[in-house]
mmJSON file of the N, C-alpha and C atoms, coordinates in Angstrom:
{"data_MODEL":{"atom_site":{
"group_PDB":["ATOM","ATOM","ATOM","ATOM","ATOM","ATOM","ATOM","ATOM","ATOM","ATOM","ATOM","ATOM","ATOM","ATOM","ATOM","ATOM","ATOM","ATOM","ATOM","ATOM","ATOM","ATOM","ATOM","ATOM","ATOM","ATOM","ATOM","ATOM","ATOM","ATOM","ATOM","ATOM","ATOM","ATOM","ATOM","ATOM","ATOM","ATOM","ATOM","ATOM","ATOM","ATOM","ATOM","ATOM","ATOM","ATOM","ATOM","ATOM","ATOM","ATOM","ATOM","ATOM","ATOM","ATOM","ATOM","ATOM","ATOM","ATOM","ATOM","ATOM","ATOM","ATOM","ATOM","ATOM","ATOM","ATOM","ATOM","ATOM","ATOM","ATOM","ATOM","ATOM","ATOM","ATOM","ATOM","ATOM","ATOM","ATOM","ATOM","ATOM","ATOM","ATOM","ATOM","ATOM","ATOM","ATOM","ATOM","ATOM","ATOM","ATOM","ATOM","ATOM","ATOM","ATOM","ATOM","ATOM","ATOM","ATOM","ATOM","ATOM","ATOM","ATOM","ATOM","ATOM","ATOM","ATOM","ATOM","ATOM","ATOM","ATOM","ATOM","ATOM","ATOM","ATOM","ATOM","ATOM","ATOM","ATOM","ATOM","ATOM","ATOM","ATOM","ATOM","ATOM","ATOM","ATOM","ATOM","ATOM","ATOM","ATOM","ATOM","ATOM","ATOM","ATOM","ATOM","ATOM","ATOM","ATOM","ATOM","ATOM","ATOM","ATOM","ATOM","ATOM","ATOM","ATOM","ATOM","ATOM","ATOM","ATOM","ATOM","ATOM","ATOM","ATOM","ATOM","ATOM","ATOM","ATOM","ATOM","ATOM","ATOM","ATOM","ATOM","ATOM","ATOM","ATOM","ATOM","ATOM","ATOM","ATOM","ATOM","ATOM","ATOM","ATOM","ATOM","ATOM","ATOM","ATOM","ATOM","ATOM","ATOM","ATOM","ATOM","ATOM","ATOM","ATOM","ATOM","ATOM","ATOM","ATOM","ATOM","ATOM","ATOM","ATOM","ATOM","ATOM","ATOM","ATOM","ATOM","ATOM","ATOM","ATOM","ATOM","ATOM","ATOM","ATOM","ATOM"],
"id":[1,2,3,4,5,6,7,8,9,10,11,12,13,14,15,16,17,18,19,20,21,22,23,24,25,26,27,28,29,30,31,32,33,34,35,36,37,38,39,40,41,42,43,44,45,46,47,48,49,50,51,52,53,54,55,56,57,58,59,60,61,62,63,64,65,66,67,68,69,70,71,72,73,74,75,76,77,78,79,80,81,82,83,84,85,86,87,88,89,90,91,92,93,94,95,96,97,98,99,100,101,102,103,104,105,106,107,108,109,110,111,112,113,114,115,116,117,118,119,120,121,122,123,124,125,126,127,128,129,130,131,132,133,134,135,136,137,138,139,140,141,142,143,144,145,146,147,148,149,150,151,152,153,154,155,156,157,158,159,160,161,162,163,164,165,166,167,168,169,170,171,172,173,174,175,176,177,178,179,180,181,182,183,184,185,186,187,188,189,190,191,192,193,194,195,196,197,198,199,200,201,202,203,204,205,206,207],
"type_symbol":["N","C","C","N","C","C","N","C","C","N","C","C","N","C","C","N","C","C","N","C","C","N","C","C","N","C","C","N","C","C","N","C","C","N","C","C","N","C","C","N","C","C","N","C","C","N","C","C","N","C","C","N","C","C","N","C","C","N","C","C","N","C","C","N","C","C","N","C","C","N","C","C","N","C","C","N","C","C","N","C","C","N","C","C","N","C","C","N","C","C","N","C","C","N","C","C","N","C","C","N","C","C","N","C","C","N","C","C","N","C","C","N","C","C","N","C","C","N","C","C","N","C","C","N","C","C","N","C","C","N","C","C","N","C","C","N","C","C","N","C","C","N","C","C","N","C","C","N","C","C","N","C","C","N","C","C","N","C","C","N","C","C","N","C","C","N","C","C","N","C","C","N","C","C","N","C","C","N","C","C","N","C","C","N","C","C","N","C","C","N","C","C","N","C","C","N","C","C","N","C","C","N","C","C","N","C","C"],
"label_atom_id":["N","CA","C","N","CA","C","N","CA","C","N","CA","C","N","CA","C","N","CA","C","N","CA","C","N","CA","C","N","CA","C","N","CA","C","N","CA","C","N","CA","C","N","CA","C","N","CA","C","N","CA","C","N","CA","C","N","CA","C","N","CA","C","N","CA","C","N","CA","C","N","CA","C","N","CA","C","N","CA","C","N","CA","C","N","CA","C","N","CA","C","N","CA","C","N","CA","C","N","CA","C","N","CA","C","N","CA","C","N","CA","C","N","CA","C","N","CA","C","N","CA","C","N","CA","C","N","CA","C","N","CA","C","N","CA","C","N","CA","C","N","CA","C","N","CA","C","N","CA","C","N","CA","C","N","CA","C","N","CA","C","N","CA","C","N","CA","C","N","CA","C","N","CA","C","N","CA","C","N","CA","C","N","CA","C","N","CA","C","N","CA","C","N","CA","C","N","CA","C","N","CA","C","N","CA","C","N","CA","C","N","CA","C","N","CA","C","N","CA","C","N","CA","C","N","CA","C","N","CA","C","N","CA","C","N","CA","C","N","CA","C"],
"label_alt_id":[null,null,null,null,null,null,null,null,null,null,null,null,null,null,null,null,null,null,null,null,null,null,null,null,null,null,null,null,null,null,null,null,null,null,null,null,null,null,null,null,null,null,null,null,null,null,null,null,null,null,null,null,null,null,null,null,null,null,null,null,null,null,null,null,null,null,null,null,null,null,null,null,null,null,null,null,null,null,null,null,null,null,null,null,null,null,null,null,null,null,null,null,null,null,null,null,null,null,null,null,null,null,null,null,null,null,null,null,null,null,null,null,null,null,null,null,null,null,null,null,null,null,null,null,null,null,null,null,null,null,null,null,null,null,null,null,null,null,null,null,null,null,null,null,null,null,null,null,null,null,null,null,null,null,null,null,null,null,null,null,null,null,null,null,null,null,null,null,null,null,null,null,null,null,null,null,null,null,null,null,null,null,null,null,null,null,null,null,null,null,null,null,null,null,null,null,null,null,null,null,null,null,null,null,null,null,null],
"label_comp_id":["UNK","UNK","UNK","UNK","UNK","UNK","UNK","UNK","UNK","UNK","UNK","UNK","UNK","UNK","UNK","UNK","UNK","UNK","UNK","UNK","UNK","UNK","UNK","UNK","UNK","UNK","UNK","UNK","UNK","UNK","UNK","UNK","UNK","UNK","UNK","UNK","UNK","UNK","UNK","UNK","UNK","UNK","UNK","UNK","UNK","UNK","UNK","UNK","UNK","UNK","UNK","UNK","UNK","UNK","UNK","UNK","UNK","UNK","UNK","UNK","UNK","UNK","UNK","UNK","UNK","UNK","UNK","UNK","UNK","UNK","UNK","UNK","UNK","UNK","UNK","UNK","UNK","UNK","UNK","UNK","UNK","UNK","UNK","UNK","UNK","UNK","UNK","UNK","UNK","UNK","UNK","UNK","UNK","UNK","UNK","UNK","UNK","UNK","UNK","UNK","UNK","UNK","UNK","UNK","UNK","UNK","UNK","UNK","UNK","UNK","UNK","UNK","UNK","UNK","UNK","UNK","UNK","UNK","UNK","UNK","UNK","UNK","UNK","UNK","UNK","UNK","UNK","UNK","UNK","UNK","UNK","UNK","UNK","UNK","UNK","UNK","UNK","UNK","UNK","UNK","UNK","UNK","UNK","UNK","UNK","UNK","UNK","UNK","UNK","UNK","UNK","UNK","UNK","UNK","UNK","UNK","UNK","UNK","UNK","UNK","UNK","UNK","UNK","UNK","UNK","UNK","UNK","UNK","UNK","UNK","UNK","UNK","UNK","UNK","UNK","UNK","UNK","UNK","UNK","UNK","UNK","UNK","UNK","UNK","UNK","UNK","UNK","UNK","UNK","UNK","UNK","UNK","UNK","UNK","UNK","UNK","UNK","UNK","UNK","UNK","UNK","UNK","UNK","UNK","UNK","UNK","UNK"],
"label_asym_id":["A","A","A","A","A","A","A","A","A","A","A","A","A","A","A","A","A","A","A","A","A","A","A","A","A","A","A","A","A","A","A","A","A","A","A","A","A","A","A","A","A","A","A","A","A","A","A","A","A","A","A","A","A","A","A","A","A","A","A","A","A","A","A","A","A","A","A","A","A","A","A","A","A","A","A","A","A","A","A","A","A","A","A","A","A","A","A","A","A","A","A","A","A","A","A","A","A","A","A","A","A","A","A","A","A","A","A","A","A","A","A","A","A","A","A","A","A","A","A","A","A","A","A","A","A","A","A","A","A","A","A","A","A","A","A","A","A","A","A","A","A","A","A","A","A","A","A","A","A","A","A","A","A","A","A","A","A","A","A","A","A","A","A","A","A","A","A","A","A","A","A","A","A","A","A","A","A","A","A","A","A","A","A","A","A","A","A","A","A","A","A","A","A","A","A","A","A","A","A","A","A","A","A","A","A","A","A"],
"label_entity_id":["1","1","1","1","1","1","1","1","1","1","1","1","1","1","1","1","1","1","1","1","1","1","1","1","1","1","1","1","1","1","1","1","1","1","1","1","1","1","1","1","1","1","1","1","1","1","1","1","1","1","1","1","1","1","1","1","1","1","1","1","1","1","1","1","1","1","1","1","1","1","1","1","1","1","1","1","1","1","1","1","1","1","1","1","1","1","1","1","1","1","1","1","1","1","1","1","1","1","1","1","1","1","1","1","1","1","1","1","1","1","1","1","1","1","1","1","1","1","1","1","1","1","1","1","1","1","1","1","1","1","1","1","1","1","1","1","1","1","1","1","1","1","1","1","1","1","1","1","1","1","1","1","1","1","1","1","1","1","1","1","1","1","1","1","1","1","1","1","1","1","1","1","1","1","1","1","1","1","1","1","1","1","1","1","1","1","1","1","1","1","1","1","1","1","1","1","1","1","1","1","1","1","1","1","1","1","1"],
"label_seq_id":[1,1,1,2,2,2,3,3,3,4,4,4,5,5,5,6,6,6,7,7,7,8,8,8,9,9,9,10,10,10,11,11,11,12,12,12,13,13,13,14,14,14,15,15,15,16,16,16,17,17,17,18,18,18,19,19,19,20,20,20,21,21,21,22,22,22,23,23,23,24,24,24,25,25,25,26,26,26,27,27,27,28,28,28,29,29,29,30,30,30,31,31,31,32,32,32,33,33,33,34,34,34,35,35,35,36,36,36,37,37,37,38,38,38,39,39,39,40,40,40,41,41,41,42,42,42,43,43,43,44,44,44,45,45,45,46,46,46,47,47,47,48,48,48,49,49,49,50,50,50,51,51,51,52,52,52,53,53,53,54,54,54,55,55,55,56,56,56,57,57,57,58,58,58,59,59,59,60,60,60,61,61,61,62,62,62,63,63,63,64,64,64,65,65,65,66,66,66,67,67,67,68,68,68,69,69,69],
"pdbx_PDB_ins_code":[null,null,null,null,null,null,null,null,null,null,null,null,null,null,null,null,null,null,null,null,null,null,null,null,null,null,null,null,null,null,null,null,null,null,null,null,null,null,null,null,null,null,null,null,null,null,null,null,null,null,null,null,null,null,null,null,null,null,null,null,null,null,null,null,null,null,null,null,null,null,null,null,null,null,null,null,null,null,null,null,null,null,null,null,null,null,null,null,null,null,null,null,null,null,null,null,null,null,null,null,null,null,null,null,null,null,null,null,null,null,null,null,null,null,null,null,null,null,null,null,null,null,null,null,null,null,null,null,null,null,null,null,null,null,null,null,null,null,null,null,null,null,null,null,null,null,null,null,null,null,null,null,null,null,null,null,null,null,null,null,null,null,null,null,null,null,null,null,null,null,null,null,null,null,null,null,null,null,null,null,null,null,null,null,null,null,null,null,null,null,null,null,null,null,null,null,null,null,null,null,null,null,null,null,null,null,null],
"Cartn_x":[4.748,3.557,3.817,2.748,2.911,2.539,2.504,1.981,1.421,0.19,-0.055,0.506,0.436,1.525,0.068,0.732,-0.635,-1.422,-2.384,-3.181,-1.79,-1.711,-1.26,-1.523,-0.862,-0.906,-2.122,-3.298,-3.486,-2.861,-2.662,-2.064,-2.37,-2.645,-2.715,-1.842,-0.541,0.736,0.196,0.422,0.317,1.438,2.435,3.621,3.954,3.824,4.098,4.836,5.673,6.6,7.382,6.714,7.019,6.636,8.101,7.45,7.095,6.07,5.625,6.507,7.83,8.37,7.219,6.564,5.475,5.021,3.893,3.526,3.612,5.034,5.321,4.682,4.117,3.112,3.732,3.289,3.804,2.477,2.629,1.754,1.136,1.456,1.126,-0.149,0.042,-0.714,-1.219,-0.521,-0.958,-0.664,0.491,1.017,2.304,2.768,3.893,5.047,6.271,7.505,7.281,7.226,7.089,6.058,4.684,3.607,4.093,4.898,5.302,6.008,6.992,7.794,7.639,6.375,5.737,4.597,4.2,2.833,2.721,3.975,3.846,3.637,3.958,4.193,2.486,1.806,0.603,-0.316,-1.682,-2.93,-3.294,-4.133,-4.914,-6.232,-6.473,-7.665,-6.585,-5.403,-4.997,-4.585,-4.346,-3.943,-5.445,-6.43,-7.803,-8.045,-7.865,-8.577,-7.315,-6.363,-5.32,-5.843,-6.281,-6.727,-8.162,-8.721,-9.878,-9.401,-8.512,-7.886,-7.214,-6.622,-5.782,-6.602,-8.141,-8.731,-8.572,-8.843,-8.931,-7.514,-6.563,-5.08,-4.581,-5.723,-5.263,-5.023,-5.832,-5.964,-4.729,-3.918,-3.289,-1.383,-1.963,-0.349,-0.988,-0.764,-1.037,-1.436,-2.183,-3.108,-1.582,-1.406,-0.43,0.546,0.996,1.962,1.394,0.363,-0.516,-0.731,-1.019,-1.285,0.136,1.247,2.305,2.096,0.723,0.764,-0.811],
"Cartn_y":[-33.235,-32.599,-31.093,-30.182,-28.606,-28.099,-27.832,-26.692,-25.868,-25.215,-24.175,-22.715,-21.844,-20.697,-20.325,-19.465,-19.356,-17.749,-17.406,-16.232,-15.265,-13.491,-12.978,-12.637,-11.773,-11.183,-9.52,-9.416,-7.923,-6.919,-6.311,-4.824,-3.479,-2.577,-1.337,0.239,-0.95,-0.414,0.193,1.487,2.026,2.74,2.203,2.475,3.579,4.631,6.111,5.725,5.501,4.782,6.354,6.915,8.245,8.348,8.232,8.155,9.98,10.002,11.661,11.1,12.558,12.291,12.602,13.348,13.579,12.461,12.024,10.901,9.632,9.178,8.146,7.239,7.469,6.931,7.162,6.087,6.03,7.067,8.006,8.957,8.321,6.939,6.381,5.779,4.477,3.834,4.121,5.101,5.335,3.832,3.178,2.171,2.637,1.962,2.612,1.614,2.115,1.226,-0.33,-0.531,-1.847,-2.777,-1.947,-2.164,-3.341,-1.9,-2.483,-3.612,-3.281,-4.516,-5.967,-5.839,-7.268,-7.735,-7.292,-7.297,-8.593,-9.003,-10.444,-11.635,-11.446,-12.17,-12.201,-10.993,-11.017,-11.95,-12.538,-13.303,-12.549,-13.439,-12.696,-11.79,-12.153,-11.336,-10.041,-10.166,-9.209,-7.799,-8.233,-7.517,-7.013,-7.635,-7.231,-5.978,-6.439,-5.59,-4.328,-4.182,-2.996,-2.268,-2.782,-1.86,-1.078,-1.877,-1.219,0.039,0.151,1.409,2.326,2.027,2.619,3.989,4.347,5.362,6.531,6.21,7.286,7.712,6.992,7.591,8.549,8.664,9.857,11.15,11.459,12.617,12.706,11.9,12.511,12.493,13.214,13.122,14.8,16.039,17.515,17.374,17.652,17.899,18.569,19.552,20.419,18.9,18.129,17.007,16.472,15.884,14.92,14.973,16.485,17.178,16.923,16.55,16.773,15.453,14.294,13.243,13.276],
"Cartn_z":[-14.567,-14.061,-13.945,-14.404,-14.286,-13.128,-12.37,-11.312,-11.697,-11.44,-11.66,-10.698,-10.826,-10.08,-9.295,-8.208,-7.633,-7.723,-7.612,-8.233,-7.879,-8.412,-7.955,-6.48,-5.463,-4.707,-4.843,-4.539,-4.363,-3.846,-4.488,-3.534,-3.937,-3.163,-3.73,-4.39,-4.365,-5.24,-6.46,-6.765,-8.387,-8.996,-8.367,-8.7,-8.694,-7.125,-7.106,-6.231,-5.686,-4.532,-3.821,-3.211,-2.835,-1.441,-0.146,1.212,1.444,2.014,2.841,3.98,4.072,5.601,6.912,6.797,8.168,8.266,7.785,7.991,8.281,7.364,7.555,6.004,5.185,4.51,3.047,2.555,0.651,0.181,-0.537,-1.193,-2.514,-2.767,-3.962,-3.592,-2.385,-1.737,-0.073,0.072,1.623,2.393,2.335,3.297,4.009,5.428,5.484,5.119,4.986,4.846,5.532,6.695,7.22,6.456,6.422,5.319,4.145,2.87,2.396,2.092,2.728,2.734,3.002,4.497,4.764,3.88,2.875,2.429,1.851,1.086,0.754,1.925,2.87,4.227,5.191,4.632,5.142,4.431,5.618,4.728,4.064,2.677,2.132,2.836,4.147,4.965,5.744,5.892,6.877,5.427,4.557,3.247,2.997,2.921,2.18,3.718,4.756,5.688,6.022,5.572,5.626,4.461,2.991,2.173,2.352,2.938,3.785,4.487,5.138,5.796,5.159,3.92,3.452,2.82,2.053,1.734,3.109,3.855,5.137,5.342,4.85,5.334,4.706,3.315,2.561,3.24,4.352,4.912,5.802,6.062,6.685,6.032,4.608,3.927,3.64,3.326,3.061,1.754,1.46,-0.11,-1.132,-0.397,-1.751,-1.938,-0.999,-1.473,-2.068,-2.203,-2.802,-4.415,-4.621,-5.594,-6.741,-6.093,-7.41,-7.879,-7.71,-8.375,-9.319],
"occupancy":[1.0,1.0,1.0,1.0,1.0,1.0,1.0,1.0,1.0,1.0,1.0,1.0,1.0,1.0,1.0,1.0,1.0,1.0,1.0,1.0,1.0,1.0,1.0,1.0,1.0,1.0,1.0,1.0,1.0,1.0,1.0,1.0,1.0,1.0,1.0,1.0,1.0,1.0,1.0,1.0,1.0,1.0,1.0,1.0,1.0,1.0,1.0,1.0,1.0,1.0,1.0,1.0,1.0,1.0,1.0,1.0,1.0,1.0,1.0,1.0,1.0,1.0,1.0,1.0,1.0,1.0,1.0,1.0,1.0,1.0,1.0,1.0,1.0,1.0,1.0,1.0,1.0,1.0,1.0,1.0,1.0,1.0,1.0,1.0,1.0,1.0,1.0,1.0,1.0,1.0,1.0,1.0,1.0,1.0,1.0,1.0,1.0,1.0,1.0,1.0,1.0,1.0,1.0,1.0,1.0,1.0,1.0,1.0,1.0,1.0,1.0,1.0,1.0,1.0,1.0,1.0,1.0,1.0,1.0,1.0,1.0,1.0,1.0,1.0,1.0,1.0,1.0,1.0,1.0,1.0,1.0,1.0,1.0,1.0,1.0,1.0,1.0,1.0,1.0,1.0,1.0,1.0,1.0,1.0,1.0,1.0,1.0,1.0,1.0,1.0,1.0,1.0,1.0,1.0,1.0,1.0,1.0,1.0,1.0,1.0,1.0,1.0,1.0,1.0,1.0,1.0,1.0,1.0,1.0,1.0,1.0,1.0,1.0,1.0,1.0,1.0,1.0,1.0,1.0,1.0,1.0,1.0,1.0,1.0,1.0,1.0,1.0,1.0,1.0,1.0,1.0,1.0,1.0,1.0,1.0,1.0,1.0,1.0,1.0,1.0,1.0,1.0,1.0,1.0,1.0,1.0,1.0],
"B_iso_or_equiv":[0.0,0.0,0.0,0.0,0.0,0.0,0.0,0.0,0.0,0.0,0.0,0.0,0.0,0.0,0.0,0.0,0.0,0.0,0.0,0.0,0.0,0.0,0.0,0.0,0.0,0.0,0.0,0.0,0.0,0.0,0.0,0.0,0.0,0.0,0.0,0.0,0.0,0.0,0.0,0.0,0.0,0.0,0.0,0.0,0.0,0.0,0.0,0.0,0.0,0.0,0.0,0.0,0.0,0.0,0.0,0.0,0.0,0.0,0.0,0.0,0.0,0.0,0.0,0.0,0.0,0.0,0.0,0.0,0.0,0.0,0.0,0.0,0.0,0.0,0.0,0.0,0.0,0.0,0.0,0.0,0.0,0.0,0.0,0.0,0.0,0.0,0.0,0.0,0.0,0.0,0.0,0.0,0.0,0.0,0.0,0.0,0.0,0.0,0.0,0.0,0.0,0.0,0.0,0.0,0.0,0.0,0.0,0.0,0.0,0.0,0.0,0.0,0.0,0.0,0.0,0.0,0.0,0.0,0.0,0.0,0.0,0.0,0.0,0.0,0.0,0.0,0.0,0.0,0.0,0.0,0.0,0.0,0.0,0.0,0.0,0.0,0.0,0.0,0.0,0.0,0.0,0.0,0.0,0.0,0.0,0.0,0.0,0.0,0.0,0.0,0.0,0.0,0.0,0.0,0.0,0.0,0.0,0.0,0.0,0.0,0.0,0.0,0.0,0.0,0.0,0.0,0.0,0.0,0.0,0.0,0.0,0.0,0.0,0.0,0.0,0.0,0.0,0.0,0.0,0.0,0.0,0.0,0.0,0.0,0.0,0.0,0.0,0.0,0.0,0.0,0.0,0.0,0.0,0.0,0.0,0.0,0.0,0.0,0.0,0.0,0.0,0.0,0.0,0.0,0.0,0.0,0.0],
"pdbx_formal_charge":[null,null,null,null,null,null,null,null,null,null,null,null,null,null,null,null,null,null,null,null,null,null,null,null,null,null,null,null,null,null,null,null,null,null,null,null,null,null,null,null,null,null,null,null,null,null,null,null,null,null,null,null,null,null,null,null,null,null,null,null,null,null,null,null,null,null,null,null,null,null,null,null,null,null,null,null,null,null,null,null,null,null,null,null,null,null,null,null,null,null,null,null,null,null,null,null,null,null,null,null,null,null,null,null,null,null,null,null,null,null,null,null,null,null,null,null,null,null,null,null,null,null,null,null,null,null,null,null,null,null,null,null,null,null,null,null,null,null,null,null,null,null,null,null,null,null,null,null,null,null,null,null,null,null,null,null,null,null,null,null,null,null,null,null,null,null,null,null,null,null,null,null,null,null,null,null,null,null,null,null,null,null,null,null,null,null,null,null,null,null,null,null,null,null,null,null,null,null,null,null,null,null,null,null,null,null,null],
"auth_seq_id":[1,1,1,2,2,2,3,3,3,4,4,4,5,5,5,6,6,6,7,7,7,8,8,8,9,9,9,10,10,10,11,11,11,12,12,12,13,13,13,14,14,14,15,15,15,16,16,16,17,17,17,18,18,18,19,19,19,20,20,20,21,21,21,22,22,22,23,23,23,24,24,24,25,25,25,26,26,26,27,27,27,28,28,28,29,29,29,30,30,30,31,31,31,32,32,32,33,33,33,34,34,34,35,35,35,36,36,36,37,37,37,38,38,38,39,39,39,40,40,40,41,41,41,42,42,42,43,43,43,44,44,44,45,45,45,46,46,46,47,47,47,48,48,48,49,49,49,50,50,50,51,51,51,52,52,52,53,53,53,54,54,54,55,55,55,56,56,56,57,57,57,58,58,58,59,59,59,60,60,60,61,61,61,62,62,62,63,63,63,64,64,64,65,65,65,66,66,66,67,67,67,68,68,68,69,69,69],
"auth_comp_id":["UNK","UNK","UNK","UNK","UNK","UNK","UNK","UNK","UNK","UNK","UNK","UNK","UNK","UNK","UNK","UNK","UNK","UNK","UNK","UNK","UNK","UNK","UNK","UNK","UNK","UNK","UNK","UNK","UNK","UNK","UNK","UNK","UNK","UNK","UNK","UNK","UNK","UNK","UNK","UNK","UNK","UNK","UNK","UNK","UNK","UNK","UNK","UNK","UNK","UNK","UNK","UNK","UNK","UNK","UNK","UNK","UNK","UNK","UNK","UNK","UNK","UNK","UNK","UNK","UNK","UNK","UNK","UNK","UNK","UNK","UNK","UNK","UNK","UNK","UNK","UNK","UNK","UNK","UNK","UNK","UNK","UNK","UNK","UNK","UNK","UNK","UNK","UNK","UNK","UNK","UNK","UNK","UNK","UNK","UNK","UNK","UNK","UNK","UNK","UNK","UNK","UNK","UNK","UNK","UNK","UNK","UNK","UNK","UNK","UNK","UNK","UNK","UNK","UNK","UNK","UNK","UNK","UNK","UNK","UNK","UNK","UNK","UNK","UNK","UNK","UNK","UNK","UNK","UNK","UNK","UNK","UNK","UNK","UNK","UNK","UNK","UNK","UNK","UNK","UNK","UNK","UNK","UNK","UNK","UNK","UNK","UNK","UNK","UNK","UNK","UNK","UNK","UNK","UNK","UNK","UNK","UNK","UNK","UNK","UNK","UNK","UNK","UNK","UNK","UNK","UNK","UNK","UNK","UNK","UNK","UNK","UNK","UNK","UNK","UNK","UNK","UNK","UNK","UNK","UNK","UNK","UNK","UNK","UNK","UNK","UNK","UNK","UNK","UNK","UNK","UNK","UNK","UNK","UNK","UNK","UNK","UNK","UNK","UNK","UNK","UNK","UNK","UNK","UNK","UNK","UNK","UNK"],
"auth_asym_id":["A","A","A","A","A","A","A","A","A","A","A","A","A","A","A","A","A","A","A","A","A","A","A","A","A","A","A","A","A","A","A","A","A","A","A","A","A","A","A","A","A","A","A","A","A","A","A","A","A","A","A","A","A","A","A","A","A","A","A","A","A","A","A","A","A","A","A","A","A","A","A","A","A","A","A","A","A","A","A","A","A","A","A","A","A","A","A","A","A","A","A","A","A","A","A","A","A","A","A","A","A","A","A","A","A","A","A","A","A","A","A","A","A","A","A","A","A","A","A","A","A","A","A","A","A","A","A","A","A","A","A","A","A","A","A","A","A","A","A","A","A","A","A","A","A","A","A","A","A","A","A","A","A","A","A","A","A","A","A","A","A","A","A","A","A","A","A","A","A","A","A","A","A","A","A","A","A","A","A","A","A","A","A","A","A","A","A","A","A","A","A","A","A","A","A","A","A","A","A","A","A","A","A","A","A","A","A"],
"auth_atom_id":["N","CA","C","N","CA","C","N","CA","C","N","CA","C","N","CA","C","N","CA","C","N","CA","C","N","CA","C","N","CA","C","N","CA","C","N","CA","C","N","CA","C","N","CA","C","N","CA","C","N","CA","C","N","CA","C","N","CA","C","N","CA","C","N","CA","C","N","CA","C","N","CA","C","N","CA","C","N","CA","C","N","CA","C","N","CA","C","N","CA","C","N","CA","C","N","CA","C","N","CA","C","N","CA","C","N","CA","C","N","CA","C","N","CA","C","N","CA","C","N","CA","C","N","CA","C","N","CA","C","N","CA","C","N","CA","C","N","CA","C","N","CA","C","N","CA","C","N","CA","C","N","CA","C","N","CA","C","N","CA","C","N","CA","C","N","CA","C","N","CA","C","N","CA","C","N","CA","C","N","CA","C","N","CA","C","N","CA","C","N","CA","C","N","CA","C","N","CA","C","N","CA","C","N","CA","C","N","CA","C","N","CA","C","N","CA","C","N","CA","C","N","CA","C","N","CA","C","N","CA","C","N","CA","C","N","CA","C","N","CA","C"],
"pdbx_PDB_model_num":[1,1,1,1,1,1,1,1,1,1,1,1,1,1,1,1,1,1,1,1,1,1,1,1,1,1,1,1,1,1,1,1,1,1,1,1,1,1,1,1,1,1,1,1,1,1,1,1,1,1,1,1,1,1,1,1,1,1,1,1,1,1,1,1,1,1,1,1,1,1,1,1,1,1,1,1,1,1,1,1,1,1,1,1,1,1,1,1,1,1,1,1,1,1,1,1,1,1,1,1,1,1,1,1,1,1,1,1,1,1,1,1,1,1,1,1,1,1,1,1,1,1,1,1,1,1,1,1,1,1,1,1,1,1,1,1,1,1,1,1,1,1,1,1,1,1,1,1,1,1,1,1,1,1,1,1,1,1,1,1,1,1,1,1,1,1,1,1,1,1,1,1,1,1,1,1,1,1,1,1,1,1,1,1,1,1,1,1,1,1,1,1,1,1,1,1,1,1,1,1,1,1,1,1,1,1,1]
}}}
């Protein structure tokens, strides 16, 4: 019998994996380290509702950093 594998995981990884020391925050995805790391470990509702947050966090990494991507 086959299994099927199960859907991927969403995430808003785009593969810029670059922490801003001020912030605390990946400049790729705007998550922080802990973020990351637990993201597989989160529901699919606690993952859908962190990316919900993640647009507004842009503001708080400095544009000129932002800019070398």
């Amino acid at each position: 019998m086959t299994e099927t594998p199960p859907p991927p995981i969403k995430t808003p990884c785009i593969k810029v994996c670059v922490i801003d020391g001020t912030s605390g925050l990946c400049m790729g995805c705007f998550r922080s380290l802990p973020e990351v790391a637990g993201w597989g470990r989160l529901s699919e509702e606690a993952r859908e509702s962190l990316m919900a947050e993640l647009p507004d966090r842009r503001g708080r990494i400095a544009p000129e950093k932002l800019a070398m991507f």
